[in-house]
PABA-918130 format. One record per residue (C-alpha): y, x, z; residue in three letters. Coordinates in steps of 0.001 Angstrom, whole numbers, plus 500000, padded with zeros to 6 digits. Each point is the difference from the previous one (the first is absolute). Layout:
BEGIN
YXZALA/...
***
This chain:
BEGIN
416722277967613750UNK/501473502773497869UNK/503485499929498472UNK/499046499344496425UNK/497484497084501222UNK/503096498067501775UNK/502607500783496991UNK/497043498259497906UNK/499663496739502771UNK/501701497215498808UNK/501868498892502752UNK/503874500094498869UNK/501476496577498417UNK/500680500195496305UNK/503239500934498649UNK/501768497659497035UNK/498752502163497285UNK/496768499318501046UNK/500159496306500014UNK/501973499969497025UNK/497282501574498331UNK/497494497957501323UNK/501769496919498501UNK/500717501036496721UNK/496272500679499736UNK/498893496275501358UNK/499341501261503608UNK/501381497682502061UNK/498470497699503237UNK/498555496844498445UNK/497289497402501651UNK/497925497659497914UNK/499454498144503023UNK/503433499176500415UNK/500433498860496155UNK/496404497896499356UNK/501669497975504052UNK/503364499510498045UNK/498624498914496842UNK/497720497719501543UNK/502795498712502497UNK/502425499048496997UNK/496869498590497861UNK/498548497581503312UNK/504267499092500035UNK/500909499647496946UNK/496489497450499702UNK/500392498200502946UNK/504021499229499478UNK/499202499113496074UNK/497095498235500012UNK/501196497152499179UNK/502287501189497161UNK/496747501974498889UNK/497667497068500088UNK/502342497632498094UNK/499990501896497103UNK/496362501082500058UNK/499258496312500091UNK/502272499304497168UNK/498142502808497961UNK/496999498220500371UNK/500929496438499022UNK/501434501461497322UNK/497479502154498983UNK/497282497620500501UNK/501677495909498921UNK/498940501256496349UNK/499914497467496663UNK/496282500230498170UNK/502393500949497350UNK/501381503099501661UNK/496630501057501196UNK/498866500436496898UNK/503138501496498305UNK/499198503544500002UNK/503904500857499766UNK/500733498452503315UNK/497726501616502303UNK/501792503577499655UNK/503413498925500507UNK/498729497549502794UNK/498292502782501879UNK/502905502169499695UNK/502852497855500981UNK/497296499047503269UNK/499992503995500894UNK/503480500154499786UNK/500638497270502053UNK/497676501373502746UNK/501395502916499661UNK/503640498707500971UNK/498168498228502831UNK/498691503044501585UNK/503443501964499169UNK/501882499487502977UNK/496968501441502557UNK/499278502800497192UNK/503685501523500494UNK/499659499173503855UNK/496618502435499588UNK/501818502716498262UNK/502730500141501773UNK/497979500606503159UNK/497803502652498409UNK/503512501608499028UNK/501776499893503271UNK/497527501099502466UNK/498976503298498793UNK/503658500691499454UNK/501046499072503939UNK/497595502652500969UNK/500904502490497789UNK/502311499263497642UNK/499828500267496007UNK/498694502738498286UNK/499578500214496721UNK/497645503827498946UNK/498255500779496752UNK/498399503021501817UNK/498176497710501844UNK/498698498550497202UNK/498921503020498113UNK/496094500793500347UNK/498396502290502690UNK/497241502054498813UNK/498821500749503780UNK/499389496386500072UNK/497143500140497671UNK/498678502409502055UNK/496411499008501500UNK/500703501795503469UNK/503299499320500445UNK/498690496120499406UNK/497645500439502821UNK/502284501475502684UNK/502403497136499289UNK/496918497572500220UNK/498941502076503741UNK/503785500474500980UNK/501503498205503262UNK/502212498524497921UNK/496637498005498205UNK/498367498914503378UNK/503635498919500875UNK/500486497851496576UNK/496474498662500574UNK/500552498664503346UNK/503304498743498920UNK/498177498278497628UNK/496921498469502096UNK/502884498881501986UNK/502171497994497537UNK/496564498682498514UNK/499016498691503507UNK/503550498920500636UNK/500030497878496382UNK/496639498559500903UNK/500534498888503463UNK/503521498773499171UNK/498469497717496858UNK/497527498890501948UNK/501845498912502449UNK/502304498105497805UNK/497326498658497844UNK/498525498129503377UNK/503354499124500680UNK/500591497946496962UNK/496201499069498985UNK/500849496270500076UNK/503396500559498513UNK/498226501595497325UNK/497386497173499573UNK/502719497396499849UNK/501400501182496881UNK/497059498862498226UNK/500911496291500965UNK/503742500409499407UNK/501725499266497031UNK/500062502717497413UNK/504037500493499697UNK/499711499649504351UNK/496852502513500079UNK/501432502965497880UNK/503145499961502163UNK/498279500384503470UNK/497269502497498376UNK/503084502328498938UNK/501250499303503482UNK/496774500940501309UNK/499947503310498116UNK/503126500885501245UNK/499272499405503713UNK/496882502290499446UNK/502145502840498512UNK/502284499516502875UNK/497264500457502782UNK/498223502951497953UNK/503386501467499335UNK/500744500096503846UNK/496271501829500822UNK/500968502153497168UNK/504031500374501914UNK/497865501411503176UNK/498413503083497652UNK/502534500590498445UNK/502193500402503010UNK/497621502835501109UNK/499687501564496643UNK/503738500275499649UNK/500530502461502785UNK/497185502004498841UNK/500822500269496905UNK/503401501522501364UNK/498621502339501900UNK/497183500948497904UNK/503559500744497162UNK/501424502284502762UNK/496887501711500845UNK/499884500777496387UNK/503323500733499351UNK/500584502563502635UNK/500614503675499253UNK/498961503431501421UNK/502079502434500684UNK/499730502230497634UNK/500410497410497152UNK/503796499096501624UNK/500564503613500210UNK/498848499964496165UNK/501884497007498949UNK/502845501618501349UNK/499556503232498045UNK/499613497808496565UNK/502921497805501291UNK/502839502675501098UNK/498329502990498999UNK/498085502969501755UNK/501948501407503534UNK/499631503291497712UNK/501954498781497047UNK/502749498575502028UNK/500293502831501959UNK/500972502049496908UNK/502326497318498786UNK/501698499958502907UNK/500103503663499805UNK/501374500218496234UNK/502906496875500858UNK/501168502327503092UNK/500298502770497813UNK/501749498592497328UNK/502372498304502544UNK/500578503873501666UNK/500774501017496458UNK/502288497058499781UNK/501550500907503048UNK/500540503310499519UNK/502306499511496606UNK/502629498114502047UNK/500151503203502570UNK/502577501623497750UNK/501612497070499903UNK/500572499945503726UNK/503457500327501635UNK/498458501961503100UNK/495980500318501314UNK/500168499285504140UNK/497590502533501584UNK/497806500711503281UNK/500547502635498866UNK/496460500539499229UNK/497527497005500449UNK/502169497183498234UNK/502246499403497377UNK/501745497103498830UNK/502126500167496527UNK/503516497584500195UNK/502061498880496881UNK/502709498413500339UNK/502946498640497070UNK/502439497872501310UNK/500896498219496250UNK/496154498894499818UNK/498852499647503638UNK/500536498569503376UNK/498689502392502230UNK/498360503072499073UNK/495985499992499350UNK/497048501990500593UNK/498784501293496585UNK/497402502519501501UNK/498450500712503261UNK/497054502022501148UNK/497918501680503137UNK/498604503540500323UNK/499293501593496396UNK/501853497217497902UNK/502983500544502064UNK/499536503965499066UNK/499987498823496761UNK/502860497939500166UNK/502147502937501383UNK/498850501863497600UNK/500477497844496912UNK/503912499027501959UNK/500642504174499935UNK/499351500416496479UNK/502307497094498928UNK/502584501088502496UNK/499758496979502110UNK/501186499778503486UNK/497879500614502669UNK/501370498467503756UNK/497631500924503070UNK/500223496869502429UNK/496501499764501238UNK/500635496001501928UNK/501749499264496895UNK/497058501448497807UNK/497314498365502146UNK/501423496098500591UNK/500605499580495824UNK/496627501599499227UNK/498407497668502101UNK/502114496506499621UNK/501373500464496192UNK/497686499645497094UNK/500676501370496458UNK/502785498386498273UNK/501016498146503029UNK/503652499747501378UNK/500884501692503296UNK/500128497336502747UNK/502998499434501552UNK/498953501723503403UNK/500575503018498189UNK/503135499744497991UNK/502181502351502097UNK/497599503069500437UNK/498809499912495792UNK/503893499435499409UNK/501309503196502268UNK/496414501929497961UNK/501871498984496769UNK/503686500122500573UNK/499147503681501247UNK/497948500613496588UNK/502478498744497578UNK/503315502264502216UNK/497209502778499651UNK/499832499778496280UNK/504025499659499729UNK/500469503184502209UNK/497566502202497807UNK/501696498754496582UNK/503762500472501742UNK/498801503408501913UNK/501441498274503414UNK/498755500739503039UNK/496360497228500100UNK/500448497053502773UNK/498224500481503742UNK/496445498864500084UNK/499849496613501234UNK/497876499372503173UNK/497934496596499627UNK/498218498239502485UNK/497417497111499513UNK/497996497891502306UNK/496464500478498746UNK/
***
């Protein structure tokens, strides 16, 4: 397999950019399956617990909709308000297992995969309309999958209600001999216990489809990769681009740098491969700092700069080489090396006093660090 076949695989897990994409456009794991077993788990509950709450008023409705005068069967301005306040009442009946429903239609999509609320998912698809794109979908793995997902929950459904409707055969043929308050009550209880054992057949499917529908979201949500590399690019720009920035900040902090060498009290040498740039005013500081420091041709160009501002320049090569590597710019010296900067400066300043007085200059100092 060539290089630009295996940058094209999809094998690497998706980043958060990715996934964040794919859920503001509605692309998140969801299973039917799971949602038509919770919905008919709360419904086969919610009937089998209120029956007998549900029954009562149903049976209620229909005294009271049918224990009418011959006047108010012929009163044309009854019937309307009489049918209406019967639908309402029904209606309150059936509230309670109606919000159990919903609820359950709500929750279970959103413990797989949360909410998600997209318009772009929403918008039309002209490649739907499509004829051949219709037919692959209709020939795709993913049909014969959905089809025998659904030969299975039909045979699942079937045997399960058949089952349950040989179960209770004479329970069912009994209600015809009970009372009619006594029979509406156990056929609501009935109902429910159906639901319930459909419900559980329909638990089983959904328990496989759950899983697969997870992995059949990471399978589609993984990335080649060349498409990280690109996200990258778009993300924190090209390798190029920040290259050059990098470049441009370093040479606007050398510029930087190099305006504070004439403000230097002396420039430590090598004498040729480093140079490090001290200040040091004891009004406005504790210890003197490094204001400039440099290797090879910056340090030639910090000597340089240092001679035409008449700044000091004190060969001590250690010296030189421990604060170019331990000091940054604008940094205090460290206390390690308080005595050697101090004998560098106290000779600098004497030098300074003996050229303005014409006295003989002080003896070069001989300083020793541990590097």
């Amino acid at each position: 397999m060539s290089n630009q076949d295996q940058a094209q695989e999809k094998t690497e897990q998706p980043t958060p950019k990715r996934l964040e994409e794919a859920r503001r456009k509605g692309q998140i794991p969801r299973s039917r399956d799971l949602t038509a077993a919770a919905v008919m788990l709360a419904g086969g509950s919610a009937l089998y617990m209120l029956g007998g709450y549900i029954a009562g008023h149903m049976h209620g409705m229909m005294q009271r909709s049918l224990s009418l005068s011959r006047e108010q069967a012929l009163d044309s301005m009854y019937l309307t308000p009489a049918l209406t306040s019967a639908a309402i009442q029904g209606f309150k009946a059936c509230m309670p297992v109606l919000l159990i429903i919903m609820l359950a239609a709500i929750i279970a999509p959103l413990a797989l995969g949360g909410w998600s609320f997209s318009t772009e998912s929403l918008a039309p698809k002209l490649e739907r309309l499509n004829p051949l794109e219709g037919f692959k979908r209709m020939f795709s793995m993913r049909a014969l999958i959905e089809l025998s997902k659904a030969l299975a929950k039909f045979g699942t459904v079937a045997v399960v209600a058949v089952l349950v409707l040989m179960n209770d055969s004479e329970a069912l043929l009994a209600l015809g001999r009970e009372p009619t308050a006594m029979a509406l009550g156990h056929a609501v209880k009935l109902s429910g216990q159906g639901l319930l054992a459909i419900s559980s057949g329909l638990l089983l499917i959904a328990g496989i489809d759950v899983p697969y529908q997870l992995w059949q979201y990471s399978k589609q949500m993984k990335m080649s990769r060349e498409e990280i590399r690109q996200e990258m690019k778009e993300s924190e720009g090209s390798p190029e681009v920040k290259g050059r920035i990098r470049q441009i900040q370093q040479e606007m902090a050398r510029q930087r740098m190099m305006q504070d060498v004439p403000k230097a009290d002396v420039i430590v040498t090598n004498p040729t491969h480093f140079a490090v740039a001290l200040r040091y005013d004891e009004k406005r500081m504790r210890a003197p700092i490094v204001v400039a420091k440099g290797v090879d041709l910056l340090a030639a160009r910090i000597r340089e700069v240092a001679s035409e501002h008449n700044v000091a320049i004190f060969e001590a090569p250690p010296l030189a080489r421990v604060l170019y590597r331990n000091v940054d710019i604008g940094a205090e010296v460290p206390s390690n090396l308080y005595v050697a900067v101090a004998q560098v400066l106290s000779y600098v300043f004497q030098l300074r006093v003996a050229k303005r007085s014409g006295v003989q200059p002080p003896e070069r100092p001989d300083v020793n660090v541990a590097e």
